[in-house]
Kinemage of the C-alpha trace (Angstrom):
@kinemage 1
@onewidth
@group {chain A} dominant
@subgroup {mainchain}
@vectorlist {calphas} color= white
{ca unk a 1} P -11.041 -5.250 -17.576
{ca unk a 2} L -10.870 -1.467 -17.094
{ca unk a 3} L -12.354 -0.682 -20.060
{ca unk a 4} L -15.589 -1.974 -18.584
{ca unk a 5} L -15.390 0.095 -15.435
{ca unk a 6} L -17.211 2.773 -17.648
{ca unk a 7} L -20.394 0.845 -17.574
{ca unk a 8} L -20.545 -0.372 -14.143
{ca unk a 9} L -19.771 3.762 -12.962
{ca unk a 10} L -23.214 4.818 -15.002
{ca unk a 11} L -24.838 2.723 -13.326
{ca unk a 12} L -23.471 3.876 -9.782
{ca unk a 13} L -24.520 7.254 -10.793
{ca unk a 14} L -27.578 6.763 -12.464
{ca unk a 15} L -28.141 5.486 -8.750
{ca unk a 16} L -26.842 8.609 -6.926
{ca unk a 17} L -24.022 6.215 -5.699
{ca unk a 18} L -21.066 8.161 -5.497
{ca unk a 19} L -17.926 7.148 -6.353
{ca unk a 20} L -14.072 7.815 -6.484
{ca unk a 21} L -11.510 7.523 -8.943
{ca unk a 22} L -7.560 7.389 -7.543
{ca unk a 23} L -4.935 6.964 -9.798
{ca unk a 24} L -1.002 7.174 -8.879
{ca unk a 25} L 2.229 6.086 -9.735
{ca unk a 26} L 3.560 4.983 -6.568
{ca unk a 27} L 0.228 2.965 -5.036
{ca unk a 28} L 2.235 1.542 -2.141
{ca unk a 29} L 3.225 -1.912 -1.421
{ca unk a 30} L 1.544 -4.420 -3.449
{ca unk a 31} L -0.230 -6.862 -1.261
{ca unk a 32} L -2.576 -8.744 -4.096
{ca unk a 33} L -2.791 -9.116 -7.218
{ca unk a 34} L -3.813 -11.364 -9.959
{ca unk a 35} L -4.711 -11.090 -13.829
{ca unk a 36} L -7.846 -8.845 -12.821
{ca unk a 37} L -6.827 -7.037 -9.594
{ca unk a 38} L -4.164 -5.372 -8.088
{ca unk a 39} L -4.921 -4.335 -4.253
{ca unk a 40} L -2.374 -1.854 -2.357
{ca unk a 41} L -1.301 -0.677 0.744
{ca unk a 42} L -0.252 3.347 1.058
């Protein structure tokens, strides 16, 4: 699924939507996830 983020960002920017991109490897407590998703809490 992340490989397809790419796409979906161009057309954000081609938009002047902005965006940002986190990445870490201590996200916080888990409070979702599924095959697709993860969602976190700091």
């Amino acid at each position: 699924m992340i490989m397809r983020v790419a796409g979906y960002l161009e057309i954000l920017d081609h938009h002047g939507i902005g965006w940002t991109c986190l990445c870490s490897g201590n996200p916080g407590m888990i409070i979702y996830e599924d095959p697709y998703q993860v969602v976190a809490k700091p």
